[in-house]
N, C-alpha and C positions, 0 to 999 in steps of 0.2 A: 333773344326772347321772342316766342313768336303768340299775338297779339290774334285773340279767337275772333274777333270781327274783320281780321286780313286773312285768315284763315279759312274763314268761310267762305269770305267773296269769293278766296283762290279754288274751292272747291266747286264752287256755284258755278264759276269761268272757265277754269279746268273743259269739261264738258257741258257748253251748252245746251244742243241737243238735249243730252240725256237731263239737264236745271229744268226745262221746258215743259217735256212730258211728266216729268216729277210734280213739278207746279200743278200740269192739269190734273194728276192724280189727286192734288193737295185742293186742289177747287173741288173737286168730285165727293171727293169725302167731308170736305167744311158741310154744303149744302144738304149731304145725307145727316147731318151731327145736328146737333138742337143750340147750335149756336144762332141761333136769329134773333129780332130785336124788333118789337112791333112792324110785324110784317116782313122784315127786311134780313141778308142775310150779311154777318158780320164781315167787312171787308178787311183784309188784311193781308202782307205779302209775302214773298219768299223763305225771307232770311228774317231767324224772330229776334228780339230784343235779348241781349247779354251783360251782363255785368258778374262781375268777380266776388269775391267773396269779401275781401275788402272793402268795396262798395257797398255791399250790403247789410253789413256789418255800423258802414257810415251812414245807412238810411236807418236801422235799429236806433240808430243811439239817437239821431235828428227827429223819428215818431216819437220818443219818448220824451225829449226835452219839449217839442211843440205841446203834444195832450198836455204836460204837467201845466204849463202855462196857461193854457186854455180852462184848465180844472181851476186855478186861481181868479181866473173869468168867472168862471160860473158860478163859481164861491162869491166873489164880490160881489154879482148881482144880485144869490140869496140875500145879502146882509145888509145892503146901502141903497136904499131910496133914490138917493140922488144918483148913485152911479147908473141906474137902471135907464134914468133918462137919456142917456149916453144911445141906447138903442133904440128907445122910441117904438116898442111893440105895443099893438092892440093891446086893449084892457085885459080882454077876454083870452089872450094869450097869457098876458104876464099874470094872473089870476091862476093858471093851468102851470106854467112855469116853478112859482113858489108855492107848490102841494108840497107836502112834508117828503124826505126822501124815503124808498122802499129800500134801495140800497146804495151802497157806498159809491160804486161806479159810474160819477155823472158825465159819460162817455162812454156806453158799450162797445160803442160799432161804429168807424168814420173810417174816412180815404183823404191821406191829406193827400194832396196833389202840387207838386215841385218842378218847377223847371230848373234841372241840374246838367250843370257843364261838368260833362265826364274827364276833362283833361284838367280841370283845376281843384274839384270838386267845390264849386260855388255856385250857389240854387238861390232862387227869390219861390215861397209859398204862392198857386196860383189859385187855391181855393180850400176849403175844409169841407167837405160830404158827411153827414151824419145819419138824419132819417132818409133814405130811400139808396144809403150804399149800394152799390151791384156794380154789375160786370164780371163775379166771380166766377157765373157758366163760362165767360168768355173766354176767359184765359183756359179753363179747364178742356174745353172743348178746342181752341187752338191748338194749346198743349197735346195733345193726343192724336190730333190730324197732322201734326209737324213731324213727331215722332214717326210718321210711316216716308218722312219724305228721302230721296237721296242722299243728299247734301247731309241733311241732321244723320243721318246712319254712318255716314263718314267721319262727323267730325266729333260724333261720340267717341269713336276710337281713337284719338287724338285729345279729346279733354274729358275729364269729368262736370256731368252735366245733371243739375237737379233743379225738380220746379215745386211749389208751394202748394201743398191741400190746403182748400180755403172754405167748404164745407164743416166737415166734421169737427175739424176745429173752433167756428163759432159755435156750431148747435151745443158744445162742451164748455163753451166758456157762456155762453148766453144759459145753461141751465146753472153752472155757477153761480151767476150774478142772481136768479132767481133763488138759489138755495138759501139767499140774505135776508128776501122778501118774508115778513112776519107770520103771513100767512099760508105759505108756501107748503103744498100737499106734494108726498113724498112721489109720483105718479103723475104729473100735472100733465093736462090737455094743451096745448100750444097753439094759436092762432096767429099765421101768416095773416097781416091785415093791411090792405090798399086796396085805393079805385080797381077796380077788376075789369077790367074789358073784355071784347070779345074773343081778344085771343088767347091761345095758352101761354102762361108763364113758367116756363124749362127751370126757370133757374128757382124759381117760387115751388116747382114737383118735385127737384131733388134736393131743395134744404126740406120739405115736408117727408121723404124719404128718408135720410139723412137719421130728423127727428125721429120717426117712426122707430129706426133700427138701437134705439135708446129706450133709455127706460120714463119714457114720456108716449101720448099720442099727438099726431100735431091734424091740422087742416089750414085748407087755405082758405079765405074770408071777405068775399066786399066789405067793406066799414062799411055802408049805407045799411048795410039789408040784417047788421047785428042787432039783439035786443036784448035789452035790461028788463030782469022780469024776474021779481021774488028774491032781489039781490045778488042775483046773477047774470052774467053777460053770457048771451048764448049765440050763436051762429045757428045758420038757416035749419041746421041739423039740428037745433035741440040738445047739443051738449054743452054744456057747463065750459066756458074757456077760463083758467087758471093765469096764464101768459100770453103775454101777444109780443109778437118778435113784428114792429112797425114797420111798414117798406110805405108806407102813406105820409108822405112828406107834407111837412108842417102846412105849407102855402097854400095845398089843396084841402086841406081839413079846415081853416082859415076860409076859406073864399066858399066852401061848399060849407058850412060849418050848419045850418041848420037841416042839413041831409045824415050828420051823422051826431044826433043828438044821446042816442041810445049810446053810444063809442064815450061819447064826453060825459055824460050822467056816471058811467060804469066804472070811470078814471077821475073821476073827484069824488067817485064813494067810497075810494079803496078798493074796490069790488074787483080789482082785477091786476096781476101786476106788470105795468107797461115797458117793455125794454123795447126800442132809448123812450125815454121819457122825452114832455117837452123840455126839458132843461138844455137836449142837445142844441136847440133853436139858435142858441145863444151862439156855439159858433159856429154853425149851418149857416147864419143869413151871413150875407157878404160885409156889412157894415162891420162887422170885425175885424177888418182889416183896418179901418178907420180907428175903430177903437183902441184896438191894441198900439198903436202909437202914441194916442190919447198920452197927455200928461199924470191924468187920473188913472192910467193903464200903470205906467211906468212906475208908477210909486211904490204901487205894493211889489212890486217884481224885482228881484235880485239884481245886483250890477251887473252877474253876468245875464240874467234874461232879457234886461233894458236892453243891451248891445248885441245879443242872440234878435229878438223883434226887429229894431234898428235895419240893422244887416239882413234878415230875410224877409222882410213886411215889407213889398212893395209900399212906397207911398202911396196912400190913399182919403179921398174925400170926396165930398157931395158933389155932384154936376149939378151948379147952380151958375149965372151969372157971373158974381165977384171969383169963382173958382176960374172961369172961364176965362176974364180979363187979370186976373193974378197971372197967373202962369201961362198967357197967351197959348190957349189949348187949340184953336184956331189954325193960327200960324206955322204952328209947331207940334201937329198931329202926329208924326209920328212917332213922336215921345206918350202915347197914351194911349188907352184903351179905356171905353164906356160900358158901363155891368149895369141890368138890374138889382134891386139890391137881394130881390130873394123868388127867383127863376131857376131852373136848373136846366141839362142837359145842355149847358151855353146857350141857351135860348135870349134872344136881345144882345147878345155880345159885338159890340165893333172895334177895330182897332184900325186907329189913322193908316196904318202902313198897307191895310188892306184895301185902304177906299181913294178915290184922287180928294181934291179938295174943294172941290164942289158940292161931293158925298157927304165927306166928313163935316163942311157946317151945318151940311142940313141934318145931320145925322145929332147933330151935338146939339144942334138947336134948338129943334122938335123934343128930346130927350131931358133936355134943363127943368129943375124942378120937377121932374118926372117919379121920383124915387130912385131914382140914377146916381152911380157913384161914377167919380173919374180917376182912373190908378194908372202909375206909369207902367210902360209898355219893356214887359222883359222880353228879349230875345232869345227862344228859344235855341236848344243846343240842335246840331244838323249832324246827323248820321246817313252812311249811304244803304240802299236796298234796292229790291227788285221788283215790279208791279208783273212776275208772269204769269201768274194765277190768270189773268184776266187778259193778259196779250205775251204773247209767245215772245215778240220782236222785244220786250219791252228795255229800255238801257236803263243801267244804273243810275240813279241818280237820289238826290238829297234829298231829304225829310225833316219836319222840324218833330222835337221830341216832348213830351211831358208822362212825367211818371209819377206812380199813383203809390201810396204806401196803406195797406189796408191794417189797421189797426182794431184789435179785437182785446177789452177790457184795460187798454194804458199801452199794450205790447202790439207790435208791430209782426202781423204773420202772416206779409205776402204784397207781392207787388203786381203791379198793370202799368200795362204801356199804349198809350197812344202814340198816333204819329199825325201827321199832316204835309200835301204839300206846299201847302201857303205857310207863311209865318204864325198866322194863329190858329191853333188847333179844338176848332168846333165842330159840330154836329152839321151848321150850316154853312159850313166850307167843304173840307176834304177829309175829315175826320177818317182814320182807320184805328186798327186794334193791331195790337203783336202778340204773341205768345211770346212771354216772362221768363228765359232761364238763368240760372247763376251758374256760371262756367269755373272751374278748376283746373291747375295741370295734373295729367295723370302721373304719377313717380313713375321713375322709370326700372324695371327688376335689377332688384341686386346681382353682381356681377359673381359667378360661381365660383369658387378658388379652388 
């Protein structure tokens, strides 16, 4: 049997030389591609991220049993008073939370993200992404800069090789979910809506493109600068917006919240219909992992979700004090890692293993009672690759892995790969991107008689 990630290497080694110049081929066209990232251009190396069909097949069926789980979450929180305490959201949240539903799907759009060991297939969840999903340009735009490299043209002929449209497929299932909404116009206008900054958003033009080539129009939208006027929500243009497809994550609508009054008047009058709604909040913030262990979790949930949670729900809980001297988190750093509870891009993230322990009390210290969770510390799976994009000399060597499952309406269609060289894979470490494919063997031709 021969194994497409020793196959690759062999082709990559075969001729380095020619791995080399390939590479800087492959750097040449990343940076002409609209793969960038506020300001910055997506780093990522050689040889992309593989898995078999098999695998994939076992991440299908793992999105599927997580959301239903999580839909059981959300459902309890509409119904139970006291369960809600469990999370402890703003008023003015849980207020925006239990609006009546527009439709059925309280989860359009999330990335659960797994640290899974490819030789056992055993993974611990290392977060749930709802409102402000992306990195869908990334892969797409990897994907396509790969394709022209040596190696990949090699070992296409050797395996069959396919990667995920992650586009067209939400704008299809996100008008879906809209066709539920009561008041939903056969034609609707679509607003892309988040903090907007200076620069352009690649991946925010080509879902607005996307949209366009449907039978919708779409734009793209600062929330601040939207208005509610005559029972409509309009953008700067003065069109009427029917849908708003959110990339403005809950925390910054929360923290800015009286810059974007007009957005929140528009969404508790009905006046417009929100996909994801708040209700994703629920398991967007990280204390969900806390919860879902909850004894109050486990009740409603099946004997087999009890022991599905169990087995993939990292341990987790509050960084306070008594956490701290319970399980001598101190002593024994690098059994743990410290999260804000509702940050994103790993912003705040530390793990013992990464810091000496000097770091780590002041780090645990400073952080207690902060709105900090403390979760044990999974160890990433280690795959080998190549950094030559970016140095010619560079040697093979290890990477820790976390992969992303992009789930659109309960179904799973499409995967992302980070990588890292450190053990933990943040923004403010070593963070890079792969390009996502699933590899097959090619049959081989029937033999002529």
């Amino acid at each position: 049997m021969i194994y497409p990630g020793q196959y690759y290497n062999g082709l990559v080694e075969a001729d380095m030389k020619e791995s080399a110049k390939s590479a800087k081929e492959y750097y040449k066209d990343m940076k002409n591609s609209t793969a960038w990232s506020h300001g910055y251009l997506v780093h990522t190396l050689y040889i992309p991220k593989m898995f078999d069909e098999e695998m994939d097949s076992y991440f299908k069926e793992n999105a599927k049993i997580m959301y239903s789980i999580l839909d059981k979450v959300i459902k309890q929180y509409e119904q139970n008073p006291k369960y809600r305490e469990l999370f402890g959201f703003d008023k003015r949240l849980e207020e925006l939370i239990l609006r009546p539903k527009a439709y059925s799907c309280r989860i359009p759009i999330a990335r659960l993200d797994i640290f899974f060991n490819e030789d056992d297939y055993t993974f611990k969840f290392c977060e749930f992404n709802t409102d402000g999903t992306s990195a869908m340009n990334e892969d797409r735009e990897m994907n396509a800069c790969l394709a022209k490299t040596a190696a990949f043209k090699k070992f296409k002929k050797r395996f069959n090789v396919r990667t995920y449209e992650l586009f067209k497929s939400w704008a299809e299932e996100f008008l879906n979910i809209y066709s539920e909404y009561q008041k939903a116009v056969k034609t609707p206008h679509i607003g892309i809506v988040d903090f907007i900054g200076n620069e352009k958003n690649t991946e925010f033009e080509e879902f607005k493109r996307v949209f366009n080539s449907l039978e919708c129009s779409c734009e793209i939208y600062d929330i601040r600068e939207l208005k509610f006027e005559d029972g409509a929500l309009k953008g700067r243009d003065g069109k009427r917006i029917d849908a708003i497809y959110r990339r403005a994550v809950t925390c910054d609508i929360m923290e800015k919240y009286d810059q974007v009054q007009a957005f929140i008047e528009a969404v508790k009058a009905d006046a417009v219909c929100l996909i994801g709604d708040f209700k994703t909040q629920i398991a967007h913030d990280k204390v969900i992992f806390k919860v879902l262990r909850d004894r109050r979790t486990l009740s409603f949930l099946s004997d087999y979700e009890r022991k599905y949670v169990m087995e993939h729900i990292p341990y987790t809980t509050d960084l306070n004090t008594a956490a701290i001297k319970e399980h001598d988190v101190l002593e024994n750093k690098d059994a743990w890692v410290i999260k804000p509870r509702d940050l994103y891009a790993s912003k705040g993230v530390h793990a013992g293993v990464e810091v000496d322990d000097d770091k780590w009390r002041e780090l645990v210290l400073a952080n207690a009672g902060q709105n900090y969770l403390l979760q044990e510390y999974c160890t990433p799976y280690e795959t080998e690759n190549y950094d030559l994009l970016y140095d010619e000399h560079a040697p093979r060597r290890l990477y820790s892995n976390i992969t992303g499952m992009f789930v659109y309406g309960g179904k799973m269609r499409g995967l992302y790969s980070r990588i890292a060289k450190n053990s933990i894979i943040s923004t403010q470490y070593s963070e890079m991107s792969l390009p996502t494919i699933i590899v097959s063997e090619k049959k081989a031709p029937a033999t002529a008689r």
